[in-house]
Each structure stands twice: as C-alpha cells, then as structure tokens.
C-alpha positions in Angstrom: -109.1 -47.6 64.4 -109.2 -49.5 61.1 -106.4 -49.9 59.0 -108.1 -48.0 56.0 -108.9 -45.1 58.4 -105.4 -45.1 59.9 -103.7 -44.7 56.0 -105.9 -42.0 55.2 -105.4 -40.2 58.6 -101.3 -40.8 58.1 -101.6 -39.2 54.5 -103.3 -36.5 55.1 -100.6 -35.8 58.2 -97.7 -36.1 55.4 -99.6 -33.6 52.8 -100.1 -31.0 55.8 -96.2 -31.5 56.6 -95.2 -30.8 53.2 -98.0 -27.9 52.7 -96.4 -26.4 55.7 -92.5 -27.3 54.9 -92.8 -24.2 52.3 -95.1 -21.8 53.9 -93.8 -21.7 57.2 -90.9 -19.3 55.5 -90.3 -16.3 54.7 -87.9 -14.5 52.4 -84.9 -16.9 51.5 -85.8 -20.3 51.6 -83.1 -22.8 50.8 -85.1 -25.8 52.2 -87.1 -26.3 48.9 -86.2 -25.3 45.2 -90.2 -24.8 44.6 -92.0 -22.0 42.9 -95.0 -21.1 41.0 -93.6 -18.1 38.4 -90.4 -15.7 37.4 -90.3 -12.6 38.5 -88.6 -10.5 35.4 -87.4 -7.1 37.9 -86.4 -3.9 35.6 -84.9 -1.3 37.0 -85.1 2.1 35.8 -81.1 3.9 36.8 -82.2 7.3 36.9 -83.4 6.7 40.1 -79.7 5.3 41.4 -78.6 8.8 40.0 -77.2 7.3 36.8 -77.5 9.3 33.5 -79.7 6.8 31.2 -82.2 6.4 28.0 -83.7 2.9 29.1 -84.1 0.6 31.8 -81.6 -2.3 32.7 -81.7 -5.9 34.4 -82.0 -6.4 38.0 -82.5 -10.0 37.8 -85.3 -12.7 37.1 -86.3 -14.5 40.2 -88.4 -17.8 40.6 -90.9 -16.6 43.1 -94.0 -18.0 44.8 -97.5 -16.6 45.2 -100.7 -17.4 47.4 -99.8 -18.4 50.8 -96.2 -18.5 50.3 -96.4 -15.1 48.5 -93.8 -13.8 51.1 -90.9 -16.5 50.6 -88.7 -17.5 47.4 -86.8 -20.5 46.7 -82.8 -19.3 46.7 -79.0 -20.8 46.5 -80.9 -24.1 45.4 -77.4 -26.1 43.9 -73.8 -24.7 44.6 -73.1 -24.4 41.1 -70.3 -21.2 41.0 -70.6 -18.3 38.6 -68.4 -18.5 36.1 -68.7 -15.3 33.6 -66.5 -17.3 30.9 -69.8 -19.1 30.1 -71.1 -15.5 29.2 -69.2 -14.9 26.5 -71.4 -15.0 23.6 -73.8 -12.1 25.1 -70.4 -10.6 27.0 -71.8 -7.4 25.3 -75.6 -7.0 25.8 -74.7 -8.2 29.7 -72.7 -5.6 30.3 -74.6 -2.9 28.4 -78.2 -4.0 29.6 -77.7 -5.8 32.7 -74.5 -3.3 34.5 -74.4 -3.2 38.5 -75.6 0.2 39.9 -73.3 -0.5 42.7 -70.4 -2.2 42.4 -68.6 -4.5 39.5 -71.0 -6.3 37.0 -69.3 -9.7 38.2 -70.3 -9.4 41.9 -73.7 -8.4 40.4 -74.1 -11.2 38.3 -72.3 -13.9 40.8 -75.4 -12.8 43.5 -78.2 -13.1 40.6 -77.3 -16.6 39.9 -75.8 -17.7 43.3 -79.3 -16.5 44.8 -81.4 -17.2 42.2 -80.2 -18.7 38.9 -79.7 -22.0 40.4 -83.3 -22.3 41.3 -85.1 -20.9 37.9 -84.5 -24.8 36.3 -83.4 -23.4 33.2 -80.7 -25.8 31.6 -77.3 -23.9 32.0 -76.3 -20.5 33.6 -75.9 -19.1 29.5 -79.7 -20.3 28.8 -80.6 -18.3 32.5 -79.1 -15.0 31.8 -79.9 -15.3 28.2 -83.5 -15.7 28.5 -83.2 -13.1 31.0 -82.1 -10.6 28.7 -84.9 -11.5 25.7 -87.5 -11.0 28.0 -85.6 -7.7 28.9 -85.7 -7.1 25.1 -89.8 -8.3 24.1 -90.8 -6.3 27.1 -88.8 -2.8 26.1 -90.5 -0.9 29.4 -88.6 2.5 27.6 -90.3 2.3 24.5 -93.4 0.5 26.1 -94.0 3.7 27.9 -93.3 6.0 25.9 -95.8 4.7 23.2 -98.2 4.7 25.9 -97.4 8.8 26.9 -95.3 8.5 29.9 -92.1 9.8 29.3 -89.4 10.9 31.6 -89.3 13.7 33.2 -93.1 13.8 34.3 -95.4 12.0 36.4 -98.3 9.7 36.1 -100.7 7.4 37.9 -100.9 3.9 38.2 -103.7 3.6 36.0 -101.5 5.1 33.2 -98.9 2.8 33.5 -101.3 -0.1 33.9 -102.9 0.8 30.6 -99.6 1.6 28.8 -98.6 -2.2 29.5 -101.8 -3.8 28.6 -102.1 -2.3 25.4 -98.9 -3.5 24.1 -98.1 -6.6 26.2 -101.4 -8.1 27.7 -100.3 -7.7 30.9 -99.9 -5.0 33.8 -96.7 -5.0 35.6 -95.5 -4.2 39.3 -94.5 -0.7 40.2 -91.6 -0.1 42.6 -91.0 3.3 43.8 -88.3 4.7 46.6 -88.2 8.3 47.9 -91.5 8.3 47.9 -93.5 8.1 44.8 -90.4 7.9 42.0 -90.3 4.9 39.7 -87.2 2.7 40.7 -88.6 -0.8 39.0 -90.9 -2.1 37.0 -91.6 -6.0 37.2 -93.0 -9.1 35.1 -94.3 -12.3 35.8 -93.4 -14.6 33.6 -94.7 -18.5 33.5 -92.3 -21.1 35.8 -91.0 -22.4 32.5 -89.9 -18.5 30.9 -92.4 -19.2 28.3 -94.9 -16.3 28.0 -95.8 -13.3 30.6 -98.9 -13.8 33.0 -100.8 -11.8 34.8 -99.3 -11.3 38.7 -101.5 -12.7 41.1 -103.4 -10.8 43.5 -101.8 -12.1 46.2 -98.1 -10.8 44.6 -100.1 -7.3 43.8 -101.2 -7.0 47.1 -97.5 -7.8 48.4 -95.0 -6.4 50.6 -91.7 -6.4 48.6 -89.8 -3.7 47.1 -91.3 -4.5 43.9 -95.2 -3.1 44.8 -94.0 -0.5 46.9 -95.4 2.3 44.4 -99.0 4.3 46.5 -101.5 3.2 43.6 -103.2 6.3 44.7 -100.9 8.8 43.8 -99.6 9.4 41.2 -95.8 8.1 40.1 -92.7 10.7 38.9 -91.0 9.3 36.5 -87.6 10.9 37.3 -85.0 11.9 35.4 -82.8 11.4 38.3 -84.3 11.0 41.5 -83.1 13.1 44.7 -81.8 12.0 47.2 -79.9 9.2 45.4 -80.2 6.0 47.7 -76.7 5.3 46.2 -73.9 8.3 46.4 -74.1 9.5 43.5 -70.6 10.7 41.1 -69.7 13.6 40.1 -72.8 15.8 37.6 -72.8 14.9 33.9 -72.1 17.9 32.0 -74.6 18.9 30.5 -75.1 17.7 26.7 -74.4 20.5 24.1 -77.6 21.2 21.5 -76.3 19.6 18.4 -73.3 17.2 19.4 -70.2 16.7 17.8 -67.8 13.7 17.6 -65.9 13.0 20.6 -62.2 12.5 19.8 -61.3 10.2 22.3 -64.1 7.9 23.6 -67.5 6.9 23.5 -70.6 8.6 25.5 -74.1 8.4 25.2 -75.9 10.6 22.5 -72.8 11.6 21.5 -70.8 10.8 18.1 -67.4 9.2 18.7 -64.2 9.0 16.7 -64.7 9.1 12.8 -64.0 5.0 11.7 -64.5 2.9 9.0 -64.9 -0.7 10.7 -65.7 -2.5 14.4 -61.7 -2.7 14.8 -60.9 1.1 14.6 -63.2 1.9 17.7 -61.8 -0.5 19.6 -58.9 1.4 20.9 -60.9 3.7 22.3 -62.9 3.9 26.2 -66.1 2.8 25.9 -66.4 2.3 22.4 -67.7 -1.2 21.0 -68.6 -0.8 17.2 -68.4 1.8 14.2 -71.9 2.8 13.6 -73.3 3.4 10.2 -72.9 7.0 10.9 -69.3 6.7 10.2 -68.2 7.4 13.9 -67.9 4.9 17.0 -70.4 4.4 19.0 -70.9 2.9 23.2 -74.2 1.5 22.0 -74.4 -2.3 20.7 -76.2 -3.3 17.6 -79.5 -5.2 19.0 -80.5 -8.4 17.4 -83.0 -10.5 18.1 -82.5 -13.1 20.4 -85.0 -16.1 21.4 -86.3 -17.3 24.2 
C-alpha cells in the first residue's frame, strides 16, 4: 500500500495498543499510573462495631471510570511511608483517619503505598492533607443529619441522595455490608482534588464495595451493625444521663480531668487539650484547613 496509507494504518494500531494497555485490567494495575477522578471513601465505624459520633477516613483513591471502570492505577513510585512527614496534622490523622483494624501506621503505610503514590499530589503531607479537608468540607455526619437521617434509623437511597445534593451539589456512593447497613459513603472528586463531581454512571452502576447499597430498599443507618465483620471488644458501658468528669482519662461525651491549660491534660490517656469547659477533653479543636 502507499506510504500515507501505511502511517495511518500503523497509528491507528499504536492508539488501539495503548487504549487496550489500561483496559485490559482489572483491579490493581501497576502498569500505568493513569486515572480519570479521586475517589474520597468515608467510612461510617459503627458498622466495624466501634462506638462513634461521625464518620472517619478510609482513604482517597485515583480511580478510573468508563471502560476501565473496574481497574485503578496502584503502587505507582516506591516512595516509603514515612509518618514523620505527618507531623503537622499528627492529630486530626489519628482522630479522623484511625485504622478499624489494626495500628493507624499499617493503615496509613497501605493508603499511600497503594494509592498515594499514584494521586500526583506533590508530597505524601499535601496527599493525606487534602485528604482530610475534603473529609472536613464534606462532614457526611452533619450533612445527614441536616438532611433527617440520623443514626439509629433507616432510610432510602433517595433520602440520602437528596440530603447530599442539597448541601454539596453532588450525590455520593452508598456502601452497605450485612445487608442493607451503611458501612461507607464515597465522593468523587476532580483528578486534580479541586472540587467534587458528579460519579459517573458507569462508577454508579459499579461492582465495588463502594455501590454495594440495594437502591431499592431502604438503608439502616446503624448504631452498630450486627454481626460485626471485625470481632468486636468488649461492650461500652453504657453512658450515664448527665455525665460527670472522668478523673483519670479522656472518653467521648464525657468531661475529663478539671485543667487550666493544653499541658495539664496531657498526662492523661486519651486526652489532647483543655477544653473551654475547664476539663480535658479526647476531641481536637477543628480548624480550617485548605485544599
């Protein structure tokens, strides 16, 4: 054939060898660092058993939609973890991004192993920060509870779609386990962590984890889901009517010891700051942090 015709032909080849190169995969693909969005996952701990008042970080993960819906790019540089570089949010990562499972460095050394060195964000500080302001603009707790849907009850898809559209502009994924109790609620954000899209229909329409909810019934959003897919530790007691100050530590919706300043809680389990109440307190001050 003619020259001319023989370029186009070979071109053509080359684009349907690099088309193919990423959707021939499935799951983990370490062949190509490519994707089209972030996937911002949230999940909610009553479900792992685990006594709670908000939801906390699963992990943000570039992701792909369309034909390559059903792979992600993963371990895309061999960059190591290394927590040190965490230290200016050392406190909002371990309150809002804990492991449900295990030690919070194993967690975090999987979420940027697998999928922190593929999101192109400039340093592992600027990925797990970013992380956690998204975590913080999208506040699923209070989202949903402005919207009606509180713990304890359960309602349908339609419910939590509007709930997220009214005060974000976009819906999010439902994930459910043990049949039709909430275990996350997911994001898409833009490939360059910039603003929250709309999930395309091919990522609704999915087969992960993260659309496993039956649209067409409705959703319980547990307290503490049963069975527990973790083993679960031993009950909380339950919390007295009108709490008192804990002498020796810090719990949730609890006062702890009397203090004056940040340093005289710090002696004390679980304890990370003297609240303007006058008594320590396990919950860190929020500020606002940028994307």
């Amino acid at each position: 054939p003619p020259r001319s015709h023989t370029l186009v032909m070979s071109t053509l080849l080359m684009s349907a060898v690099v088309s193919a190169s990423v959707s021939q995969h499935s799951g983990c693909d370490s062949s190509s660092s490519a994707f089209d969005y972030l996937l911002h996952v949230q999940q909610w701990p009553g479900y792992f058993g685990k006594s709670t008042n908000d939801f906390t970080m699963h992990g943000m993960w570039p992701s792909r939609q369309g034909p390559d819906e059903s792979s992600y790019p993963c371990d895309c540089t061999s960059e190591p973890f290394d927590d040190t570089k965490l230290a200016p949010i050392a406190q909002p990562m371990n309150t809002f991004w804990p492991s449900l499972d295990g030690t919070n460095v194993a967690f975090w050394t999987h979420e940027w192993s697998k999928h922190g060195t593929c999101a192109q964000l400039p340093s592992q500080l600027d990925f797990f920060n970013t992380t956690l302001a998204w975590r913080q603009r999208t506040d699923v707790f209070g989202t949903l509870k402005s919207g009606g849907i509180v713990v304890g009850g359960a309602y349908t898809a339609a419910q939590f779609d509007a709930a997220f559209k009214q005060a974000l502009g976009v819906t999010a994924l439902l994930g459910c386990g043990g049949g039709q109790n909430l275990e996350s609620v997911a994001f898409c954000i833009d490939h360059n962590a910039t603003k929250l899209i709309e999930c395309d229909d091919s990522v609704k329409s999915g087969s992960g984890g993260v659309v496993s909810c039956d649209r067409s019934q409705k959703i319980t959003y547990a307290r503490s889901a049963a069975p527990s897919p973790h083993p679960p530790g031993p009950p909380s007691p339950p919390s007295p009517p009108n709490p008192g100050p804990t002498p020796d530590q810090c719990v949730p919706n609890e006062h702890g010891p009397k203090c004056s300043s940040d340093s005289d809680c710090t002696p004390y389990p679980h304890c990370i700051r003297c609240a303007r109440s006058g008594y320590c307190t396990e919950t860190p001050k929020i500020t606002t942090v940028e994307v």
